[in-house]
C-alpha positions as CSV (number, residue, x, y, z in Angstrom):
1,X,5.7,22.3,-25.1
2,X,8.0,21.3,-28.3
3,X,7.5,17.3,-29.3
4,X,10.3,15.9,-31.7
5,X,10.3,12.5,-33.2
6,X,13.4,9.9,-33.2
7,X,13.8,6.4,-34.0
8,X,16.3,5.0,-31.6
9,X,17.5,1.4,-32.0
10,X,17.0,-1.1,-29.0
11,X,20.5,-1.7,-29.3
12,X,21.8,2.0,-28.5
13,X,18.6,1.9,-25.5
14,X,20.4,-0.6,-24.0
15,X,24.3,1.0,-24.3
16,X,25.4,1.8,-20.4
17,X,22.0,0.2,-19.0
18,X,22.4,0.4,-15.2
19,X,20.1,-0.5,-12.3
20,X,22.1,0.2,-9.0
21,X,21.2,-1.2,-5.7
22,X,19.7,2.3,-5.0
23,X,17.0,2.2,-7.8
24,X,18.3,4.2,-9.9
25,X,18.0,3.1,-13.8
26,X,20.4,4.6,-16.6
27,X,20.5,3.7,-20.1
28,X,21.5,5.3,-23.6
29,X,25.4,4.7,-22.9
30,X,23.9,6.9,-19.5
31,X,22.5,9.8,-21.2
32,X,19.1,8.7,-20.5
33,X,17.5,8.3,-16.7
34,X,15.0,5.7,-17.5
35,X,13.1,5.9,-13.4
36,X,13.4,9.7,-12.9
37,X,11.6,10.2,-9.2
38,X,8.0,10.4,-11.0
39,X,8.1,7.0,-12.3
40,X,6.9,4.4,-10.3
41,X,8.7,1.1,-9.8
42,X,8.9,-1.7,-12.3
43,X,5.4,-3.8,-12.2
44,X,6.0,-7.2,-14.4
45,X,8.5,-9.4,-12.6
46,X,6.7,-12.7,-13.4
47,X,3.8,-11.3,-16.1
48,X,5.0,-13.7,-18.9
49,X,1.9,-12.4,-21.3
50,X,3.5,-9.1,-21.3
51,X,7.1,-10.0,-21.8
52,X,6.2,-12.4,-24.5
53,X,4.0,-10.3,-26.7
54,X,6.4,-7.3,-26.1
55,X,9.7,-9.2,-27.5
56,X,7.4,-11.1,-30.2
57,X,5.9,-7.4,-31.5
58,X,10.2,-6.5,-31.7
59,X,11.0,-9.8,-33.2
60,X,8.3,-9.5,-36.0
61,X,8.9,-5.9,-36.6
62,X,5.5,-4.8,-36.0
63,X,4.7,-1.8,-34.0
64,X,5.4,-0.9,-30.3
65,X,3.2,2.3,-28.6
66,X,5.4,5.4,-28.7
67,X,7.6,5.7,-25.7
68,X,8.8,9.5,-24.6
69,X,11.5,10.7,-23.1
70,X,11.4,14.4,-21.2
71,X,14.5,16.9,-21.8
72,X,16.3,16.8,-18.6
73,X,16.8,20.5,-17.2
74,X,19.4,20.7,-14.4
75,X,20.7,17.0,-14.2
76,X,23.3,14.8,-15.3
77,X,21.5,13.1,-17.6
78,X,20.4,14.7,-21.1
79,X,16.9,13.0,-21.3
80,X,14.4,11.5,-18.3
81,X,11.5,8.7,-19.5
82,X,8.5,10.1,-19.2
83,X,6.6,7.3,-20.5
84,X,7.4,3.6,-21.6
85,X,9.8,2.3,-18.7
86,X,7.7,-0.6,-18.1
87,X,8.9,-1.2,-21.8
88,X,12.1,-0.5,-21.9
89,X,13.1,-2.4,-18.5
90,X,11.6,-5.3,-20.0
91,X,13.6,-4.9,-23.5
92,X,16.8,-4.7,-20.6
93,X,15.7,-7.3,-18.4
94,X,15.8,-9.9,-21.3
95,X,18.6,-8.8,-23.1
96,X,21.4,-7.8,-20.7
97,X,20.3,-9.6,-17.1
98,X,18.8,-12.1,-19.3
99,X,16.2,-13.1,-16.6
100,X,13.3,-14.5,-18.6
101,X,13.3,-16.5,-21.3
102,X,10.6,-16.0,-23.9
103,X,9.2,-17.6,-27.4
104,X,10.6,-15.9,-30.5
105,X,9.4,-16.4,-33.8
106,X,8.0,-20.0,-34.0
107,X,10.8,-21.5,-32.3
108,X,11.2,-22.8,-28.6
109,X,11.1,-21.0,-25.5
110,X,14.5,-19.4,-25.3
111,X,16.6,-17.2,-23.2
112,X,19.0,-14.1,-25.1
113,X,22.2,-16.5,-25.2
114,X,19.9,-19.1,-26.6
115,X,19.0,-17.5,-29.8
116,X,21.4,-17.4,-33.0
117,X,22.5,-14.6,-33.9
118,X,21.1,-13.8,-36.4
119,X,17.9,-13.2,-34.1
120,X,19.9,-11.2,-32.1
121,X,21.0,-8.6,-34.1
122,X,17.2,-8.4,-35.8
123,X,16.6,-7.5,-31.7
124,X,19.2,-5.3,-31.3
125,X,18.4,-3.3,-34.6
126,X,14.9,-3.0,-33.9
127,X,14.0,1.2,-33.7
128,X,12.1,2.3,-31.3
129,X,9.5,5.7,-31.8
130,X,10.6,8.3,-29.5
131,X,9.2,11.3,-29.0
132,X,11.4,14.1,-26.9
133,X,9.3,16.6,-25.2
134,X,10.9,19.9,-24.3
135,X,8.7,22.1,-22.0
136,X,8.6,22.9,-18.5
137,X,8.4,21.0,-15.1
138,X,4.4,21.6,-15.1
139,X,3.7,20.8,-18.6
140,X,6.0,17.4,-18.9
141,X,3.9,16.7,-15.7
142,X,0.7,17.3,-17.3
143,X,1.8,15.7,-20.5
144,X,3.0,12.7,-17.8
145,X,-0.4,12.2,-16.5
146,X,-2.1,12.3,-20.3
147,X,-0.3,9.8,-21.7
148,X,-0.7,7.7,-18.1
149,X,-4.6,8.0,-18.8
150,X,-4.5,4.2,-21.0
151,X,-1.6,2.4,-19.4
152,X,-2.3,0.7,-15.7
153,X,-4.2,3.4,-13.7
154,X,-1.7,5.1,-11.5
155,X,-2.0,4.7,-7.3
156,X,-2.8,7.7,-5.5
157,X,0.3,8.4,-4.2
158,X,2.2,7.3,-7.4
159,X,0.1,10.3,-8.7
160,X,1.5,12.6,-5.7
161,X,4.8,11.2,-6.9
162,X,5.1,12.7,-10.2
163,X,3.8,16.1,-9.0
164,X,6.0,16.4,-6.2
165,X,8.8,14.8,-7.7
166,X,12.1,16.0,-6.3
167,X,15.3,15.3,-4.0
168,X,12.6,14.7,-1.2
169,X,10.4,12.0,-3.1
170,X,13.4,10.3,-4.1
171,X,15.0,10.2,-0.7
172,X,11.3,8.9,0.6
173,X,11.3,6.0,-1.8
174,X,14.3,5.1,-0.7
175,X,13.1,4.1,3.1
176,X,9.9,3.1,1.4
177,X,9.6,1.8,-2.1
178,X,13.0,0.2,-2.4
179,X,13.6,-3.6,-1.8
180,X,15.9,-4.1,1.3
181,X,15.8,-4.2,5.2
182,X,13.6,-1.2,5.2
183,X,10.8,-2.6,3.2
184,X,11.0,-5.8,5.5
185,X,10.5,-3.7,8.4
186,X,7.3,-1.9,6.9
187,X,5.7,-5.0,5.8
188,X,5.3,-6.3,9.2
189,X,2.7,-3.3,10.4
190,X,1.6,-2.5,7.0
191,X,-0.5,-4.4,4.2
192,X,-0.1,-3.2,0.2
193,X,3.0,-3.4,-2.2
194,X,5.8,-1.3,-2.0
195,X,6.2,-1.1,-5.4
196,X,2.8,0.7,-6.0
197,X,3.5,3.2,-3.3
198,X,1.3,1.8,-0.6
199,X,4.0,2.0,2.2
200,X,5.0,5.3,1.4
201,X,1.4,6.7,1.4
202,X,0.6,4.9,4.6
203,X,3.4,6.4,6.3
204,X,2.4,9.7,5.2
205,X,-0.9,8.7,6.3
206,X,0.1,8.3,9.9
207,X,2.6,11.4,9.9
208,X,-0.1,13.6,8.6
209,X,-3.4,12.2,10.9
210,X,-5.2,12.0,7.5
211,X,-6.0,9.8,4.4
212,X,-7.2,13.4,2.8
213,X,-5.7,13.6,-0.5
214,X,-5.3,17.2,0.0
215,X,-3.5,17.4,3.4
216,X,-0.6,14.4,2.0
217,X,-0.6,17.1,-1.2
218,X,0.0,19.8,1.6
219,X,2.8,17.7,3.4
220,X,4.6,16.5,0.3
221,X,4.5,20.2,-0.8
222,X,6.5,21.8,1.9
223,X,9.0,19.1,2.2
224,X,9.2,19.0,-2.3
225,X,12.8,20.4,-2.0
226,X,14.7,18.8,1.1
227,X,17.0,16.7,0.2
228,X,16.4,14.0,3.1
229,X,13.4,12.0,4.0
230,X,15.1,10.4,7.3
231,X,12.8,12.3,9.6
232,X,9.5,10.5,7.9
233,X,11.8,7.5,8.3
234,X,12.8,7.9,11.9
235,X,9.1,8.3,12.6
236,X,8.4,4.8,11.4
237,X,11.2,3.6,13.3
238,X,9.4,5.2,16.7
239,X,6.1,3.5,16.1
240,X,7.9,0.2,15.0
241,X,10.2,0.0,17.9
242,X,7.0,1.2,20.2
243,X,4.8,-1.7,18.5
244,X,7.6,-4.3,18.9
245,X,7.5,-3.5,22.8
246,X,4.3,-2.9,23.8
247,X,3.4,-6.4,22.7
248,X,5.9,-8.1,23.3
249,X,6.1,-9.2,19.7
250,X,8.1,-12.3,19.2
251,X,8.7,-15.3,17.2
252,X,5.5,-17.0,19.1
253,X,3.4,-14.1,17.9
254,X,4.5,-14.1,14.4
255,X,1.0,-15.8,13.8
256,X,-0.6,-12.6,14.5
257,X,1.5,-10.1,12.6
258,X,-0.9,-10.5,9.0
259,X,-3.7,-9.2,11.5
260,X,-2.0,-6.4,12.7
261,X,-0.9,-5.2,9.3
262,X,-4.5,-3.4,8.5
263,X,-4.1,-1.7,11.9
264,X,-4.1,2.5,12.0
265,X,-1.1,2.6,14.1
266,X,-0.2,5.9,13.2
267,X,-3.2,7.1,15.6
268,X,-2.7,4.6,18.4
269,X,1.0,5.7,18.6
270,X,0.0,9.4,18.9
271,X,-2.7,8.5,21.4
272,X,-0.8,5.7,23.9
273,X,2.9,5.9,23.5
274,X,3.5,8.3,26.5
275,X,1.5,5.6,28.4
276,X,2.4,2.7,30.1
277,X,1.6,-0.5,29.4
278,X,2.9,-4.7,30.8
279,X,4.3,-5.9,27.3
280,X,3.3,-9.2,29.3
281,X,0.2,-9.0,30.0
282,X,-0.5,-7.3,26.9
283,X,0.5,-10.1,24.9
284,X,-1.4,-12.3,27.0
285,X,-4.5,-10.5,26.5
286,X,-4.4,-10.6,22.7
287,X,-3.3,-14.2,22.7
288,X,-6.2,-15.3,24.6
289,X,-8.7,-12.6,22.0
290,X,-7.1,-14.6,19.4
291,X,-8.3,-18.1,20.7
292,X,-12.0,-16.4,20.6
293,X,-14.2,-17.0,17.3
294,X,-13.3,-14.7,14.4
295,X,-16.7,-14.7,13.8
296,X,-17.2,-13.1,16.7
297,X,-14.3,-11.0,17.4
298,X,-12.8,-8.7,14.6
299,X,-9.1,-9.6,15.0
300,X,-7.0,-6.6,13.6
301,X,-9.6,-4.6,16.0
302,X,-8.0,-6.6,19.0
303,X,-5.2,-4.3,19.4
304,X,-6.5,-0.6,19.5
305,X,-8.8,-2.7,21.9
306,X,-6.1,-3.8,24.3
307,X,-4.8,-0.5,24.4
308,X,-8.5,1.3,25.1
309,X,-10.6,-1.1,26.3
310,X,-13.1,0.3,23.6
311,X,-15.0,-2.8,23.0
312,X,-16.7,-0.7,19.5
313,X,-12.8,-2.3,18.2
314,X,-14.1,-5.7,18.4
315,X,-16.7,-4.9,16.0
316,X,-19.8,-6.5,17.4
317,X,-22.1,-6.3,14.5
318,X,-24.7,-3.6,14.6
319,X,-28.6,-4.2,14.2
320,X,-30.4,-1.8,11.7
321,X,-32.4,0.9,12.5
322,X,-35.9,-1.3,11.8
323,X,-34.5,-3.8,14.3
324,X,-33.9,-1.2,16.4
325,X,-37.2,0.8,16.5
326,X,-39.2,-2.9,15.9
327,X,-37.8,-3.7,19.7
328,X,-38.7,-0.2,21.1
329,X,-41.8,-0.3,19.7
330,X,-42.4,-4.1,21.1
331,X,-41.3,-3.1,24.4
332,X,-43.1,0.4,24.4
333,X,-40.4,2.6,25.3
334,X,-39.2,0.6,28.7
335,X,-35.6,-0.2,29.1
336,X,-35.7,-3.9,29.3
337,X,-33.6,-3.7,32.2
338,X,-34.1,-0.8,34.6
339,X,-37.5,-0.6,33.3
340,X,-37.3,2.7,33.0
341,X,-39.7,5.0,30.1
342,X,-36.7,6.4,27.9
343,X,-36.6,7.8,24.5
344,X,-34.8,5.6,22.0
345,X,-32.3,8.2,21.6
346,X,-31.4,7.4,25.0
347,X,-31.6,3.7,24.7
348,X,-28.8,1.3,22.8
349,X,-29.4,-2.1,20.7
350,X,-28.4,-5.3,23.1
351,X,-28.3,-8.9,22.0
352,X,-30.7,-10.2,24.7
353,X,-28.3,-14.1,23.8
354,X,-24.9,-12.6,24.4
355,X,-23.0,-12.5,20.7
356,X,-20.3,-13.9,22.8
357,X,-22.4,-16.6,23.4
358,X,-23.7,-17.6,19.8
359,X,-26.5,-15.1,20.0
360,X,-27.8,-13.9,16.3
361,X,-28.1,-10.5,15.3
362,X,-31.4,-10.7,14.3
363,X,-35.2,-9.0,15.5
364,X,-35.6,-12.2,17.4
365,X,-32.3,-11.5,19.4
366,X,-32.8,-7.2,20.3
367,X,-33.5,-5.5,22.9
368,X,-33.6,-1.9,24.1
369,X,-31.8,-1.2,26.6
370,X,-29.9,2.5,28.6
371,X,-26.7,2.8,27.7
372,X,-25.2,2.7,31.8
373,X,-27.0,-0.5,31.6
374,X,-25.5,-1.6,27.8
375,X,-21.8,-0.6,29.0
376,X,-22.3,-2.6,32.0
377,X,-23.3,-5.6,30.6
378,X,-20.9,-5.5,27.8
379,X,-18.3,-5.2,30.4
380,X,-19.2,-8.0,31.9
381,X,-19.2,-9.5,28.4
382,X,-15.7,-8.9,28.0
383,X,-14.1,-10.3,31.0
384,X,-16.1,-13.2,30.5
385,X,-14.9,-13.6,26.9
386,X,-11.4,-13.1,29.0
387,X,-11.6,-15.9,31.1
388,X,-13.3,-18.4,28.8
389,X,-10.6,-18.0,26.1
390,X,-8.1,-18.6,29.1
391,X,-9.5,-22.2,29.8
């Protein structure tokens, strides 16, 4: 790979600098594609200690790290960022939206149209080190993940990004990075920022059946060079329209939505959406789990519970093996209930005080019973939790 070093002035970075509705970021009087699809989204709206020190280090004249720019094979553009955007969006953001207003020199805080000119142009003719790197697709992207190493540590899937980058990736972060109806949509059922990716590797995550790094590697691999994401996005739309009727989801339930954001719904989907369910009594079943103690009841497990009637969602907490054997070996291998002689590998952990019921999960509190008698009781458990959270 050939490096060659430029000085280019902030005020020719700046000539043409675009940032569409779409995402896309131009600059260089539009020679230069300042978010190529590796890149991930800009990550300092609002961090003041960076914008400040940045446009101080400019004002001053003093150094700023080396920024490099990729030569740009097959595209419009002549040059792609490879590293510095964070930078140079900043430089932009001040300058031409003039968003944020910051303290130059020893003077006030001030925004662009604030400052005399004569601080301007000192701005504007402040040269920036460039380095050009000429090589191909797999070395720029090794050379992208080098100089990555120091700056903010790069998500997983912003990773995935830059080594799958093309038409496909782009089109994805589109649905899934951009700001917009979309991204209001996946925040309901998922938690993380957009911005770093999360979405986007969360969908993926459900598409796929895995959070192996290798098997979203796999997926993003053979879809690299399509041109159109919509079929990852029309997936989303079947599990957010499925979600959205199954409960019943509604303004009144709006409380609930934060809990349901840590929820796998990619797998519940695949398992229950050919089945059918009463979005009313649904709803009513996870309002009443909702009136139950949170200390007792795991809340984003209520809904893969509703759906299963797998009480293991509701994450009763466990005793440890020490409790476990202590009551087996206190009640000599009988089943505390049918009084039967079992092993313990036959035999599960009860709380002899119901959880339900304030009972501690402590020595004190186990007992060893058979599991036909565990399931039974914590049956019985359940609909009584039902029906006291109804009163």
């Amino acid at each position: 790979m050939k490096i060659h070093e430029h000085k280019i002035t902030i005020r020719d970075i700046i000539d043409g600098y675009d940032n569409d509705e779409s995402g896309q970021v131009t600059g260089l009087g539009g020679m230069l594609n300042i978010r190529p699809p590796y890149q991930r989204e800009y990550i300092y709206d609002g961090k003041k200690d960076f914008q400040e020190a940045l446009m101080q280090s400019i004002y001053h004249d003093r150094p700023v790290n080396l920024i490099y720019f990729a030569k740009a094979e097959n595209s419009e553009y002549d040059y792609e960022l490879l590293d510095g955007q964070q930078r140079i969006i900043t430089i932009c953001k001040f300058i031409v939206n003039r968003e944020f207003s910051v303290s130059i020199g020893d003077g006030q805080t001030q925004y662009w149209h604030g400052l005399d000119k004569e601080d301007r142009e000192r701005i504007l003719d402040y040269q920036l080190h460039v380095h050009v790197c000429e090589g191909n697709a797999n070395e720029l992207m090794r050379w992208f993940q080098t100089i990555n190493t120091g700056a903010k540590e790069l998500s997983n899937q912003e990773l995935r990004n830059s080594i799958y980058n093309g038409p496909w990736v782009t089109d994805a972060k589109r649905y899934f990075t951009k700001k917009g109806g979309q991204t209001v949509m996946c925040g309901r059922y998922m938690s993380g920022k957009r911005e770093r990716q999360d979405h986007l590797e969360r969908i993926l995550i459900w598409r796929t059946g895995s959070n192996q790094d290798s098997t979203i590697r796999q997926y993003m691999a053979k879809h690299r060079h399509e041109r159109s994401a919509k079929h990852l996005w029309d997936y989303f739309k079947g599990i957010y329209e499925w979600i959205e009727d199954t409960f019943n989801v509604s303004k009144n339930a709006k409380n609930y939505r934060t809990k349901m954001k840590s929820v796998d719904w990619g797998s519940l989907y695949c398992e229950f959406k050919d089945k059918d369910f009463d979005p009313i009594e649904v709803a009513e079943k996870v309002t009443n789990l909702f009136k139950c103690d949170p200390k007792e009841v795991n809340q984003a497990g209520i809904y893969p519970f509703v759906l299963s009637g797998d009480e293991k969602y509701l994450n009763r907490r466990a005793f440890t093996a020490e409790e476990r054997q202590s009551a087996y070996d206190r009640q000599e291998g009988v089943c505390a209930i049918t009084n039967k002689e079992l092993s313990i590998e036959e035999m599960e952990a009860d709380h002899i005080k119901p959880w339900s019921e304030g009972g501690k999960t402590d020595a004190d509190n186990c007992q060893m019973i058979c599991k036909a008698a565990h399931h039974k009781k914590t049956a019985e458990q359940i609909r009584s939790l039902w029906a006291s959270s109804k009163r």
